[in-house]
C-alpha positions in Angstrom: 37.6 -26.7 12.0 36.0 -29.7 10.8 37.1 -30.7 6.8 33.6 -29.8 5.7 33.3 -26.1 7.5 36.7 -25.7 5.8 35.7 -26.5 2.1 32.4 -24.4 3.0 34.1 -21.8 4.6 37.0 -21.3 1.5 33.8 -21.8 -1.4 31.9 -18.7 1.1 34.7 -16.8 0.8 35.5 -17.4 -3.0 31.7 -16.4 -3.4 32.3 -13.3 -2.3 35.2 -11.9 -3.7 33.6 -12.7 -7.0 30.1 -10.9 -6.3 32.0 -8.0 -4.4 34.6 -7.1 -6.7 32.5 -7.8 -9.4 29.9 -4.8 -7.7 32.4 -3.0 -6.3 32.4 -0.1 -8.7 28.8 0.0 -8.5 28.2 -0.1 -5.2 31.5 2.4 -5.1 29.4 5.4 -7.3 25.9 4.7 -5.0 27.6 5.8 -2.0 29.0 8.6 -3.3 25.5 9.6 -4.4 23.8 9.0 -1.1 26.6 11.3 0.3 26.5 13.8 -2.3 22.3 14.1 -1.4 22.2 13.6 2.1 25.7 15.0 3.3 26.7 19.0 4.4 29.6 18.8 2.2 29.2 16.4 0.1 28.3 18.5 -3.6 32.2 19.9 -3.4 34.7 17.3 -4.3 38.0 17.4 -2.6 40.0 19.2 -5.6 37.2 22.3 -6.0 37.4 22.8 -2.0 40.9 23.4 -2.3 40.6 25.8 -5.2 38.1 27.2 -3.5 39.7 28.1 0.1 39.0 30.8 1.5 36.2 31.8 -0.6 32.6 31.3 -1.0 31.6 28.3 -1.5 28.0 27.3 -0.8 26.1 24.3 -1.2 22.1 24.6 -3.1 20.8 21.2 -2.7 18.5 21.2 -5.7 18.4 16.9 -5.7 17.3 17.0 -2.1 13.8 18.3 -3.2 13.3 16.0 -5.9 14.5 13.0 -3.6 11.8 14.1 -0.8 9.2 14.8 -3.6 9.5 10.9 -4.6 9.7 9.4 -1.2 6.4 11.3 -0.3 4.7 10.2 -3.3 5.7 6.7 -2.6 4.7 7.2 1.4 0.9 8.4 0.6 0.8 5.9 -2.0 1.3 2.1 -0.6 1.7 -1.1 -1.8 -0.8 -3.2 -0.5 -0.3 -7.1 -1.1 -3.1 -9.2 -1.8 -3.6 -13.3 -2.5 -5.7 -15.0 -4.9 -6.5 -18.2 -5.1 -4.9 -20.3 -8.4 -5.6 -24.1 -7.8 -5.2 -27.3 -5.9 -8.0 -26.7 -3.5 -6.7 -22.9 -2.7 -10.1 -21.0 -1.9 -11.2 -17.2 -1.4 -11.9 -17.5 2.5 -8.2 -18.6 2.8 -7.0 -16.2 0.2 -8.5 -13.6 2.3 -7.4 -14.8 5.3 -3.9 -15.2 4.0 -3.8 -11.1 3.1 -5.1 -10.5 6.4 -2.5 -12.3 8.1 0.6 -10.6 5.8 -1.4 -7.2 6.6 -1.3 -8.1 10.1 2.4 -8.9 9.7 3.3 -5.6 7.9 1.8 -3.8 10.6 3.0 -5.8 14.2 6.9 -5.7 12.5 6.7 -2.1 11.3 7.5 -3.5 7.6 6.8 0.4 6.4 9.8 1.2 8.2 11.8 -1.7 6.3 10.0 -0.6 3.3 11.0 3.3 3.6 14.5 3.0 4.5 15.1 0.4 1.4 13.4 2.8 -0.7 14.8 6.1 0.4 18.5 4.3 -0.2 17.0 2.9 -3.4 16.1 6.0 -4.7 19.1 7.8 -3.9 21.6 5.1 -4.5 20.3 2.4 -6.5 19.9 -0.1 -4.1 18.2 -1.2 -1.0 16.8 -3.8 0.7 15.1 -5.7 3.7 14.8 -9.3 5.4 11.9 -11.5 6.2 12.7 -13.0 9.2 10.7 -15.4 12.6 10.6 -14.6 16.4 9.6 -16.7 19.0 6.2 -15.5 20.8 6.4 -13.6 24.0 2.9 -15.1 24.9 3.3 -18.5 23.2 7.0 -19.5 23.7 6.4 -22.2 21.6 4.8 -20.7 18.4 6.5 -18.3 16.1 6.1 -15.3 14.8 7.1 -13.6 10.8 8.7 -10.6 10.7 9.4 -8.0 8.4 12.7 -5.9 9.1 15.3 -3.4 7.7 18.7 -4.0 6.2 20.5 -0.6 6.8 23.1 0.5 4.8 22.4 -2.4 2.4 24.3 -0.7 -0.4 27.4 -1.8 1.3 25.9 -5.0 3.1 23.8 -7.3 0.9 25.2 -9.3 -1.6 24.0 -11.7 -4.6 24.5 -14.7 -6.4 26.1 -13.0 -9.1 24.4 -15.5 -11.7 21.3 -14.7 -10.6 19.5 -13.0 -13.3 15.8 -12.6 -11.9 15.1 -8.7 -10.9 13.9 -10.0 -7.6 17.5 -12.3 -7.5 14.8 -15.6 -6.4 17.3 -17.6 -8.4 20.2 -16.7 -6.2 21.9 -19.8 -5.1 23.3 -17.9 -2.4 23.9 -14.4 -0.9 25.4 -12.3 2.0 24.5 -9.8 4.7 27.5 -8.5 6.3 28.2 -6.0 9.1 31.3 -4.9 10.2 31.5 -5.7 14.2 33.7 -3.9 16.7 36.9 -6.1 17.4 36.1 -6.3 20.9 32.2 -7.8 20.6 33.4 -10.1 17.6 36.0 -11.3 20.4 33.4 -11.6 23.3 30.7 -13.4 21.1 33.1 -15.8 19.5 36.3 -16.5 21.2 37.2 -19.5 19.5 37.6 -17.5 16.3 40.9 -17.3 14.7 40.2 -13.9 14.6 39.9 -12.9 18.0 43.7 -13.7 18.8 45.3 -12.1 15.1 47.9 -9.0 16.4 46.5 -6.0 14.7 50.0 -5.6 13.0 49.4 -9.1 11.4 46.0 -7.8 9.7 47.3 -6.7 6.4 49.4 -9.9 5.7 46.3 -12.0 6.2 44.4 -13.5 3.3 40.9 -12.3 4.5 41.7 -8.8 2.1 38.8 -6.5 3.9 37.3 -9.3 6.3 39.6 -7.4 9.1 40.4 -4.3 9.7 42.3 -2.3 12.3 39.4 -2.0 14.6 36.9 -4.1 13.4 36.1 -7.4 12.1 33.7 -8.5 9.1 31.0 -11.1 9.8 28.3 -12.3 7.5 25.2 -14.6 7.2 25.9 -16.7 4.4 22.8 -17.7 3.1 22.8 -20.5 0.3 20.2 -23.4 -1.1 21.3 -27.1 -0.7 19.6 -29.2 -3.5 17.9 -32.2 -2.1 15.5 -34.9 -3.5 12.1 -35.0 -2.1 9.6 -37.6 -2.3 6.2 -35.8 -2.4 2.9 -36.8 -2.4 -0.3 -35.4 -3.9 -3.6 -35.6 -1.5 -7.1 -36.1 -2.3 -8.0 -32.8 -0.7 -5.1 -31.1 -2.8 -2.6 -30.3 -0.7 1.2 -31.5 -1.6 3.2 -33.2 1.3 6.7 -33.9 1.6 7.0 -37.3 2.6 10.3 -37.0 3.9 9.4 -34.5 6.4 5.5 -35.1 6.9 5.5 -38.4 6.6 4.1 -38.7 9.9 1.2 -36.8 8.7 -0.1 -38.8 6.3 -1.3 -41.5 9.2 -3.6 -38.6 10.4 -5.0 -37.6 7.1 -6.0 -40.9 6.4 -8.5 -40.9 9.5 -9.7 -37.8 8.3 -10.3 -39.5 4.6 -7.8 -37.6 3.1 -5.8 -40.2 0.7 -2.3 -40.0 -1.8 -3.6 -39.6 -4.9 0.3 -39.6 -6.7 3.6 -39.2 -5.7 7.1 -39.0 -6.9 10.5 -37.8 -6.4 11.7 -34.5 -7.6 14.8 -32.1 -7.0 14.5 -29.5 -5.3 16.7 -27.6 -2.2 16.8 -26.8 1.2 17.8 -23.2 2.2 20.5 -23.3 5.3 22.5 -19.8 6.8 26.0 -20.3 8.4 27.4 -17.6 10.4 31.4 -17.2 9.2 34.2 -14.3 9.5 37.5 -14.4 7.3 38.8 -17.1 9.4 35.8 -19.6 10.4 32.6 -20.7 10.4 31.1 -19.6 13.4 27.5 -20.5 13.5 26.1 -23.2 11.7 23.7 -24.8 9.7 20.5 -23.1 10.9 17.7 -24.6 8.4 15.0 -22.0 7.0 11.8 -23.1 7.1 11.0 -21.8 3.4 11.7 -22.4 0.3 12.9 -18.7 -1.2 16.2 -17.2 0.7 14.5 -14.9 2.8 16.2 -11.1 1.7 14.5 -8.8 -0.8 16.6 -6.1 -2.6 15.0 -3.7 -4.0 17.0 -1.4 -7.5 16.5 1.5 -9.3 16.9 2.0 -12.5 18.5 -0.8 -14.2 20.6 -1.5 -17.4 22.2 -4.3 -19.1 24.7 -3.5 -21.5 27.7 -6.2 -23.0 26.9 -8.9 -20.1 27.4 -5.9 -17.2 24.4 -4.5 -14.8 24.5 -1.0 -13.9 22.5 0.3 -11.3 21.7 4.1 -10.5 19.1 5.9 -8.2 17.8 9.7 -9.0 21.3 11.2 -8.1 23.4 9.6 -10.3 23.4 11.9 -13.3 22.0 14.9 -11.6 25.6 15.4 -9.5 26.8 17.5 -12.4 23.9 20.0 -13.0 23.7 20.3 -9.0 27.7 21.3 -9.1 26.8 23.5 -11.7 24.0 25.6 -10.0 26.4 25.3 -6.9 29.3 27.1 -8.3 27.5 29.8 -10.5 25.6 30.6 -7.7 28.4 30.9 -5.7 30.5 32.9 -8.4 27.7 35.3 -8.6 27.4 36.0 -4.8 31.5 36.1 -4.4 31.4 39.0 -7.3 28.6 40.6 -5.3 30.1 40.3 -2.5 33.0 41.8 -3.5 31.6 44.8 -4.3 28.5 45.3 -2.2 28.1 49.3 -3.4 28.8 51.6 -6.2 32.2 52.7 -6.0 32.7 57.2 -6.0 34.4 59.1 -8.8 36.7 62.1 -7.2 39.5 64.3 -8.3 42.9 64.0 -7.1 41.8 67.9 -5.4 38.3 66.5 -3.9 40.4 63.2 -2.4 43.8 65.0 -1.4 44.1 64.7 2.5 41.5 62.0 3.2 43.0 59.4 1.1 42.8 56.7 4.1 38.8 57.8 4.8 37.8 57.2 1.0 39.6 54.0 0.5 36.9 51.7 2.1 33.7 53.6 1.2 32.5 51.8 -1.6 32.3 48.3 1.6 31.5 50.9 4.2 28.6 52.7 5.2 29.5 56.3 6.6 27.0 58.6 7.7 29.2 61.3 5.4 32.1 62.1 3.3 34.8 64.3 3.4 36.2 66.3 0.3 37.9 69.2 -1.0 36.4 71.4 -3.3 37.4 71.1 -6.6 36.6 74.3 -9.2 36.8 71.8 -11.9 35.0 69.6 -11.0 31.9 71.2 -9.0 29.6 69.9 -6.9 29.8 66.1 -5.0 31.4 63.2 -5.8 29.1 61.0 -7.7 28.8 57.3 -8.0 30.2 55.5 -11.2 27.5 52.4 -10.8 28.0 49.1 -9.3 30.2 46.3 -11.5 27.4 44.2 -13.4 26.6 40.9 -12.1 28.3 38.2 -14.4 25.6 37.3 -17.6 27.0 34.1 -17.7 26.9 32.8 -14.3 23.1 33.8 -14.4 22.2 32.0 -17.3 24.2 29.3 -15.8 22.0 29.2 -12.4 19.0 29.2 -14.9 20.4 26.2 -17.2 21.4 24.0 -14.5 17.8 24.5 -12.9 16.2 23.6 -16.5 18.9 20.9 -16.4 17.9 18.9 -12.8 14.0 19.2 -14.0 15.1 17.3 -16.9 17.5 14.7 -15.7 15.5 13.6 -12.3 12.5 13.4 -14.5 10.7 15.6 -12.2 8.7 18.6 -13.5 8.1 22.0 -11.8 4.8 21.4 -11.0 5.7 18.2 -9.1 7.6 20.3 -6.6 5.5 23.4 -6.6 7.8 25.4 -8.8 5.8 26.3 -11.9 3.8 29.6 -11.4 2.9 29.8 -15.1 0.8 27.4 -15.3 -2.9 28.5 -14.4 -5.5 25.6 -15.4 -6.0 22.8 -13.0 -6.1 20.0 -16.5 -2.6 21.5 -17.2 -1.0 21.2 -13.8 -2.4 17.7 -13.5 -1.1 16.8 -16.8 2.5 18.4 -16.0 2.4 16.2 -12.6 1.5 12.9 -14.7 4.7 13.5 -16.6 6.3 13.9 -13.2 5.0 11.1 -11.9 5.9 8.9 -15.4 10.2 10.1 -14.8 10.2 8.5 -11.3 7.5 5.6 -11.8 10.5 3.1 -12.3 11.1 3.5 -9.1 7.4 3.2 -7.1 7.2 0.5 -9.8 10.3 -1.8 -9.1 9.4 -1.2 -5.3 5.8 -2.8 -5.8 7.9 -5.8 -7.5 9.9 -6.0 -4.6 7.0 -6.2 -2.2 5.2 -8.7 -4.3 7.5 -11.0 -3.7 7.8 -10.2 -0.2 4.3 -11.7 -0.5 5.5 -14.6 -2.0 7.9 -15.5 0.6 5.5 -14.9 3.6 2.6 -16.6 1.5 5.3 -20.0 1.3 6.4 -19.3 4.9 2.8 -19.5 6.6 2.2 -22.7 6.2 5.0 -23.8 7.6 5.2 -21.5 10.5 1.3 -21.3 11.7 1.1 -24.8 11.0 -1.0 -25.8 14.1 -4.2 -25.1 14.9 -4.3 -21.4 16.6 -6.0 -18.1 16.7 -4.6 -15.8 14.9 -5.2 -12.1 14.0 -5.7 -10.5 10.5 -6.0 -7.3 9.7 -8.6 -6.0 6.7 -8.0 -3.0 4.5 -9.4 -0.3 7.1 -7.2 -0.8 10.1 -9.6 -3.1 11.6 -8.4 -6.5 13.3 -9.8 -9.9 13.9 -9.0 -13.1 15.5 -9.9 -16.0 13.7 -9.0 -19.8 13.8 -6.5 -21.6 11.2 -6.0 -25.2 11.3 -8.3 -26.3 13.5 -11.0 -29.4 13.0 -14.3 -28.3 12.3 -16.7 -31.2 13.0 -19.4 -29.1 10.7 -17.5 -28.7 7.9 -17.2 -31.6 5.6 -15.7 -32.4 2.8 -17.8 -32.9 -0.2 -15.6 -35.5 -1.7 -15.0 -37.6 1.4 -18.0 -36.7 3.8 -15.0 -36.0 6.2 -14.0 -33.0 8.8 -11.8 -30.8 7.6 -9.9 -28.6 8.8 -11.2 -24.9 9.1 -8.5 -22.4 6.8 -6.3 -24.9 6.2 -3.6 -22.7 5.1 -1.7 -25.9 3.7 -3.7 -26.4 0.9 -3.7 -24.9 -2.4 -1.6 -22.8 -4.8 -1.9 -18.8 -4.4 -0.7 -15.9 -6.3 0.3 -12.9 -5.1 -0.4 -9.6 -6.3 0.9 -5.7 -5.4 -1.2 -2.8 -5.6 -0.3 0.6 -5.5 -2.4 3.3 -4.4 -3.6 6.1 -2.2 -3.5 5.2 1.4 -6.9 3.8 2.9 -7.8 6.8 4.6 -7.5 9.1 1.6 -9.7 6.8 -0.3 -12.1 7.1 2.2 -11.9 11.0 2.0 -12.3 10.7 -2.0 -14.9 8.0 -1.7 -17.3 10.0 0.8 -16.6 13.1 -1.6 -17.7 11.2 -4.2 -21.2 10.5 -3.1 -21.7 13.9 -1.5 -21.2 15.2 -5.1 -23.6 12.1 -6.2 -26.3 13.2 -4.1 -25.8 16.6 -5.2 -26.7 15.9 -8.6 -29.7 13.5 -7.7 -31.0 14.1 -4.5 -32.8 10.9 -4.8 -29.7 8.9 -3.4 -29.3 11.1 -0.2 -32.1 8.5 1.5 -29.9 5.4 -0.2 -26.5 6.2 0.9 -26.2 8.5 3.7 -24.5 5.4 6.0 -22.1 5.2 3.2 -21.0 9.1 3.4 -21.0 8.7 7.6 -18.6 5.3 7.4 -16.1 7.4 4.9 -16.1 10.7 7.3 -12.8 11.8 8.3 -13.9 12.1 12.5 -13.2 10.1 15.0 -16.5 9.4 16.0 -16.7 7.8 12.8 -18.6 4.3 14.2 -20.9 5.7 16.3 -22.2 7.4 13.9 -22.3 5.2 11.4 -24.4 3.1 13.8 -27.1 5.4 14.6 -27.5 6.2 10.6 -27.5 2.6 10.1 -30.4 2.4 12.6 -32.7 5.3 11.1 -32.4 3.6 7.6 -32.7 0.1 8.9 -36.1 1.2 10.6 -37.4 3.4 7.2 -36.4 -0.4 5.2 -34.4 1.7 3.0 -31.5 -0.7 4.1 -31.4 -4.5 5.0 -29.7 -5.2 8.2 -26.8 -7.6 9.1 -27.2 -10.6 11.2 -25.5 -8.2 13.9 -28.0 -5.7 13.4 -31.0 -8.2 13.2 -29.6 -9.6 16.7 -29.0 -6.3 18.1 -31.8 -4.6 17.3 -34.4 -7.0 18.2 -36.0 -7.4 14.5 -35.7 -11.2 15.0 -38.3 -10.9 17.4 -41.8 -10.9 17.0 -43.8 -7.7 16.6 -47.3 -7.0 18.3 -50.1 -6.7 15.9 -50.7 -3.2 14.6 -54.5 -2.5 15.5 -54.8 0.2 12.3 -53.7 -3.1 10.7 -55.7 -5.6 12.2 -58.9 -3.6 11.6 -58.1 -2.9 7.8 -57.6 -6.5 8.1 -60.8 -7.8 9.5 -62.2 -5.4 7.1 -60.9 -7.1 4.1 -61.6 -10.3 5.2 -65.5 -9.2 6.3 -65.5 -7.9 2.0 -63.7 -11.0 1.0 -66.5 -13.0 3.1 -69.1 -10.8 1.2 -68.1 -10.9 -2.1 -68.0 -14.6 -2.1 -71.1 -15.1 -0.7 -72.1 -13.1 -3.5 -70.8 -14.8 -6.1 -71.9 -18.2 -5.2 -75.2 -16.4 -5.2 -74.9 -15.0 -8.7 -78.6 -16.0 -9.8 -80.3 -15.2 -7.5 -78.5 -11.1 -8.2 -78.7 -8.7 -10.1 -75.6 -7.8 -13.0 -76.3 -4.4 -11.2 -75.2 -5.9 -7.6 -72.2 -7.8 -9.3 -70.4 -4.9 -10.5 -71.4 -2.7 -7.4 -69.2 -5.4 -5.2 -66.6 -5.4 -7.6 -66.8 -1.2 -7.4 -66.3 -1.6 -3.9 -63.2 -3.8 -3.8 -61.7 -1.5 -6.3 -62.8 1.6 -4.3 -60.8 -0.3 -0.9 -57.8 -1.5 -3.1 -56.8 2.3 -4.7 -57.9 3.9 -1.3 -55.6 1.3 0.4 -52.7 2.2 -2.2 -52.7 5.7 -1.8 -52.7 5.5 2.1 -49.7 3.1 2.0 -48.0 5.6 -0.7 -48.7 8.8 1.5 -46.9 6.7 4.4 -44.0 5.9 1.9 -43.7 9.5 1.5 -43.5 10.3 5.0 -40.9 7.9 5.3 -42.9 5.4 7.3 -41.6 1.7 5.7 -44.0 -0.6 4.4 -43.9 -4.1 6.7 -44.2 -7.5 5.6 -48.1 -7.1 7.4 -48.7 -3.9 5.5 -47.6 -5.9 1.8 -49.9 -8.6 2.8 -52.9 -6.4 3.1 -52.2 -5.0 -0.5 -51.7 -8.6 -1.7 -54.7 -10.4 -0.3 -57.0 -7.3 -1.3 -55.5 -7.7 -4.6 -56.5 -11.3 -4.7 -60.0 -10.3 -4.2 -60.3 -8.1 -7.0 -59.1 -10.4 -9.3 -61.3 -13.2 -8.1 -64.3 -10.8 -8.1 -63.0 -10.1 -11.6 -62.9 -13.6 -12.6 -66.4 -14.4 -11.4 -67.8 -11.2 -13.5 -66.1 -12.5 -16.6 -68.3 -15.2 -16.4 -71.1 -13.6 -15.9 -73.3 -11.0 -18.1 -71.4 -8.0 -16.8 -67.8 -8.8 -18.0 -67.3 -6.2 -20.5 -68.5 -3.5 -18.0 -66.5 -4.9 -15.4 -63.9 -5.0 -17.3 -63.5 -1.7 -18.4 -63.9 -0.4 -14.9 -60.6 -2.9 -13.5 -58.8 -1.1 -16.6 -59.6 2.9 -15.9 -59.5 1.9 -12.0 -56.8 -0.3 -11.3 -54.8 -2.0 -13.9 -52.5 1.5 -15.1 -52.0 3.7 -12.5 -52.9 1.5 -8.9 -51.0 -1.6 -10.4 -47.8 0.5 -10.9 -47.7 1.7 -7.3 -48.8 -1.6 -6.0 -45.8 -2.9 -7.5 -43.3 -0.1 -6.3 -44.6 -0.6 -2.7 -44.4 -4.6 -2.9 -40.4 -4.3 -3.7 
């Protein structure tokens, strides 16, 4: 082994003893809860099985229930992470493509697996965790993949910087995964290992303390940051390049217009994993390609008291009330069992002779009994009433039930177990408090997600960092392919006048947020409920929103016939249509003339013709004439209103044509209006443009015109 794997190697192993023995105890008490919840035997401990042999002795898993309640809350209700853009040229279409992509991520490596089993041994241990990891492409050998996976049995496997003080531990300098390998494998996959030639009767005088064992030996990623100095540079188009590593790069921007606007040096780290046992290094360094060490823990309830962490899950102190129900339940059934039946009162006469017969009736059931007659005591043998059950180990079953509601923070109602209460307001309220005991947990999950989203929202840029097509997934389920990193000849830069490239995922400054919630399909149950109850109360939105209600239907023909609906609206102009729509419904094209239209058309324009005429005749007309015309074009324009409003009605739309009939008639009246203000007649006309058209006509005419 070379000097430097040596000093690495002993500093590794130093690392650990410290963080291990220094969370030994802890970790010690969350197994023992995960096997006092999950285990058949686990609620007895060794000393009350022994006082206990060879009577009852039965195990009530009261924790259980409230464990399952909480891990089905948390599994109807996900985290969902989303980006926003901050600054230096970060922009919404790449924020949203950026969510996409982690959405799409979640969903290829199954992170809700990773998710559930950190939270499941979270909530009943205090700790969990998972790993963000990269695959190489089964299509693309070359291109790589993110992946989101589990750390089992990470109460016993993943391991901290011990000065690490964020929740999240991103200010770990370094930390371990370990897993305990099968002698022979460890052998096979690394023969040079001192290991793989130590005598089994030699393990316990080694120095590696629990690195070996009899059959098995301990490896671990040791995953630690390596400060560096960087030179960095920041671009004109706001993007920040290490000139160290992208120097290259910068030749290539420059053609594209893109310039260095500053740069200096700064310190900052590499993160590197080595692959060691208690004897060697046995793998590497293999650089990561981001900046944040790629595990995630995940705690429960946390507390800090005289420079010591202690971390518990739901179990911790409910172990004694569950013990509690456990043996008064089983003290009341061993009395009752015991004496399953009212024992019989006889006389020394009635039982003389059948002594052997009556000595098991009160745990037998004989059809009959045999006695002898006794003058003093006439009549059967009667029962003397069965021993009362034990007062005390009652109220004890009823404590200790009071007792886990209390200490898990879950209510009665939050598990179904609360037939008292009769109002809906009143069960919902008792579930909120239910829900506020446990929210720690959901809570410090969403925390732990978040920054999952941070790691993957740093690790894009530097994994996709070519142009390639890509799929993202939006909040529905529904998938995409779109194009990151590619040159868009189009699309120019405003500053430059330069290409540039199309999502640049390298550019900008993102935040990352977690939301909790409902999954997406029971939103879309709740929304579409929502406006049936809308419509209910105003009918008037049934015409406005009907696509809405189809789209949110929980069927699976759910598309189809939200297309057709789409359709009828689209064609009643109650809706506007997409581009898709427009293109697949031929409304781009043009429509043949409407010959109801056309002739109301040539109509106006023969009236419009007219009236002129008439008015460039004025003196040689009478007033009288004057205001007949003007009738007229009234008499068309409210004739023409009402039609179009009937057809409204009847839910025929109004077309552009149609609007331009109304407005051109429109623009008759008021010239024939104009040229009868001038004229002797104006007051007259006037007053009939006021009763006639200007209140009632003008008020539909602009409710058609919308």
């Amino acid at each position: 082994m070379a000097n430097k794997d040596e000093k690495l190697h002993k500093l590794a192993l130093k690392r650990y003893e410290r963080t291990s023995n220094k969370e030994r105890s802890q970790r010690k008490l969350a197994v023992e809860d995960i096997k006092f919840a999950q285990t058949e035997d686990g609620q007895w401990d060794d000393n009350e099985k022994e006082k206990r042999k060879g009577r009852p002795r039965f195990t009530i898993n009261r924790v259980a229930g409230a464990i399952d309640q909480l891990t089905g809350d948390q599994r109807q209700n996900r985290t969902s992470i989303k980006i926003r853009p901050v600054s230096g040229g970060a922009s919404e279409g790449v924020a949203r493509t950026l969510t996409g992509l982690i959405r799409n991520i979640e969903s290829d490596s199954k992170a809700s697996n990773a998710y559930d089993v950190a939270f499941d041994e979270m909530v009943n241990g205090g700790f969990g965790g998972w790993r963000v990891t990269t695959e190489f492409n089964d299509d693309d050998p070359f291109n790589q993949d993110i992946k989101i996976k589990p750390i089992n049995t990470a109460t016993t496997s993943l391991w901290f910087d011990d000065a690490a003080s964020e929740y999240d531990k991103r200010d770990a300098m370094w930390a371990f995964v370990t897993v305990d390998m099968p002698r022979e494998e460890h052998n096979e996959r690394f023969p040079d290992s001192a290991n793989s030639d130590w005598p089994e009767n030699q393990v316990s005088l080694t120095n590696c303390n629990d690195w070996v064992g009899e059959d098995s030996v301990r490896v671990a990623e040791y995953w630690v940051k390596t400060p560096v100095t960087k030179t960095i540079a920041l671009m004109s188009d706001g993007r920040i390049i290490d000139l160290d590593e992208d120097g290259a790069v910068i030749d290539e921007l420059k053609e594209q217009g893109v310039t260095v606007k500053k740069e200096r040096k700064v310190k900052s780290h590499k993160v590197e994993m080595y692959l060691l046992d208690g004897a060697t290094v046995l793998e590497g360094p293999k650089e990561w390609a981001g900046k944040f060490i790629p595990l995630v823990p995940v705690f429960g309830r946390q507390s800090h008291i005289e420079g010591k962490t202690y971390t518990r899950g739901l179990v911790r102190f409910a172990k004694d009330a569950n013990r509690i129900y456990n043996y008064a339940t089983s003290s009341v059934i061993e009395t009752a069992a015991l004496s399953p039946k009212d024992p019989y009162w006889l006389t020394a006469t009635q039982a003389k002779g059948h002594e052997s017969g009556l000595r098991n009736f009160n745990v037998t059931n004989s059809p009959f009994m045999i006695y002898n007659p006794d003058p003093k005591a006439p009549g059967a043998p009667q029962r003397g009433g069965a021993p009362a059950v034990q007062s005390a180990a009652l109220q004890q079953i009823q404590q200790a039930s009071m007792d886990l509601y209390h200490v898990t923070g879950m209510q009665p109602p939050a598990i179904g177990a609360n037939p008292e209460l009769k109002s809906g307001k009143a069960i919902q309220s008792q579930e909120r408090l239910g829900d506020r005991g446990s929210f720690v947990f959901t809570d410090n999950l969403a925390k732990s997600e978040a920054y999952t989203g941070e790691i993957l929202t740093d690790l894009i840029p530097r994994i996709y960092d070519t142009a390639r097509q890509v799929r993202i997934m939006h909040q529905d389920g529904e998938t995409e392919s779109v194009e990151i990193n590619t040159v868009n000849q189009e699309v120019m830069d405003d500053e430059t006048g330069k290409p540039v490239l199309v999502n640049d995922l390298s550019i900008g400054k993102y935040d990352v947020v977690a939301e909790t919630g409902p999954a997406f399909a029971t939103q879309r149950q709740e929304s579409s409920q929502q406006i049936l109850d809308l419509i209910a109360r105003s009918p008037m939105f049934e015409n406005l929103a009907m696509d809405l209600v189809a789209k949110d239907l929980p069927i699976l023909e759910t598309k189809e016939l939200t297309k057709r609906v789409r359709k009828v609206m689209i064609q009643n102009g109650t809706i506007e249509p997409t581009d898709e729509e427009v293109e697949e419904l031929g409304l781009n094209q043009e429509q043949a003339p409407d010959p109801q239209a056309t002739a109301v058309t040539d109509n106006i324009n023969m009236q419009s013709e007219k009236l002129k005429s008439d008015i460039e005749n004025q003196d040689a007309k009478t007033a009288e004439t004057q205001v007949k015309a003007q009738g007229e074009a009234v008499s068309t324009y409210k004739a023409m209103i009402e039609m179009y409003t009937k057809q409204a009605e009847l839910g025929i739309p109004l077309t552009e044509s149609d609007k331009a009939i109304i407005i051109k008639q429109r623009d008759i009246v008021a010239e024939s209006q104009q040229a009868l203000d001038e004229g002797p007649n104006s007051q007259q006309a006037a007053s009939m443009i006021e009763d006639a058209v200007l209140s009632e006509q003008q008020a539909e005419f602009n409710q058609l015109t919308q």
